[in-house]
C-alpha positions in Angstrom: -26.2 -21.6 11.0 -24.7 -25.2 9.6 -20.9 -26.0 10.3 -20.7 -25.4 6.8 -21.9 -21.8 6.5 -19.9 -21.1 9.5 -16.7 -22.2 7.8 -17.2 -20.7 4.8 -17.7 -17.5 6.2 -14.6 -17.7 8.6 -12.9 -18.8 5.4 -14.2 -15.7 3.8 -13.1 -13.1 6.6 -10.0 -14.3 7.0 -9.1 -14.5 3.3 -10.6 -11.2 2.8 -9.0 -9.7 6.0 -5.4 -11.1 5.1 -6.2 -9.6 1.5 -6.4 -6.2 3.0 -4.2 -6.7 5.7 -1.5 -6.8 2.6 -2.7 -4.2 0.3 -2.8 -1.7 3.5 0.6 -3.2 4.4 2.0 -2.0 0.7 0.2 0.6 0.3 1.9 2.6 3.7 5.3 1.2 2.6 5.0 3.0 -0.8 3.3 6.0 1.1 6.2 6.2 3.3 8.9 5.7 0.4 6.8 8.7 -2.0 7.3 11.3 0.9 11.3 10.4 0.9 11.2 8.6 4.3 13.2 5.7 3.0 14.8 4.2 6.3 10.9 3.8 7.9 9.6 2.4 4.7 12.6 -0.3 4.6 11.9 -0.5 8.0 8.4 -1.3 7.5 8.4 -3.2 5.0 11.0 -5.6 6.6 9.3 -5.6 10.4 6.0 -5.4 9.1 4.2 -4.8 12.5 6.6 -1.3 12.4 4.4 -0.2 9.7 1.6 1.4 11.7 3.7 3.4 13.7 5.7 4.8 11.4 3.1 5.7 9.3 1.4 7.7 12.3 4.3 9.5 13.2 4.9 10.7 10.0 1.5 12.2 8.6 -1.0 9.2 7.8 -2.7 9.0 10.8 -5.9 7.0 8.2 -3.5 4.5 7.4 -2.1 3.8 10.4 -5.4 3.0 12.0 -6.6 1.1 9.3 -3.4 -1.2 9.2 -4.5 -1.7 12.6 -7.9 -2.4 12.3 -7.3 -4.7 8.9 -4.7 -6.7 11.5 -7.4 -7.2 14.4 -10.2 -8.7 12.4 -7.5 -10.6 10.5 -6.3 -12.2 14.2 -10.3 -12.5 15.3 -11.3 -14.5 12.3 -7.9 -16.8 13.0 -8.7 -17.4 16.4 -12.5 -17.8 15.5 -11.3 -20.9 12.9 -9.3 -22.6 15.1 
């Protein structure tokens, strides 16, 4: 693999991670806000790494681990370009 390939596709996983990191990120806080829990969802949305918990503790278990997950590749691919 060329140093170019390589850097294209760290560019690519970490554009595409961030992208989902964000969706995943609004898509819990308007979860949380649609089942009236107003104070976690402003919560969330203003300490963004609360998201994942309070989206387990209060019924999306899916979303929680997926924020997670999104996050971890998102941090691998940033160290990886570096």
């Amino acid at each position: 693999m060329t140093l170019e390939a390589r850097d294209a596709a760290l560019t690519l996983s970490l554009v595409g991670a961030f992208a989902l990191l964000v969706t995943l990120h609004v898509v819990t806080v308007f979860g949380l806000a649609r089942r009236r829990h107003f104070a976690a969802a402003l919560g969330a949305l203003l300490l963004p790494p609360l998201a994942p918990y309070c989206a387990f503790t209060r019924g999306m278990p899916a979303r929680a681990a997926a924020w997670i997950a999104s996050a971890a590749i998102y941090a691998a691919a940033f160290l990886l370009s570096r």
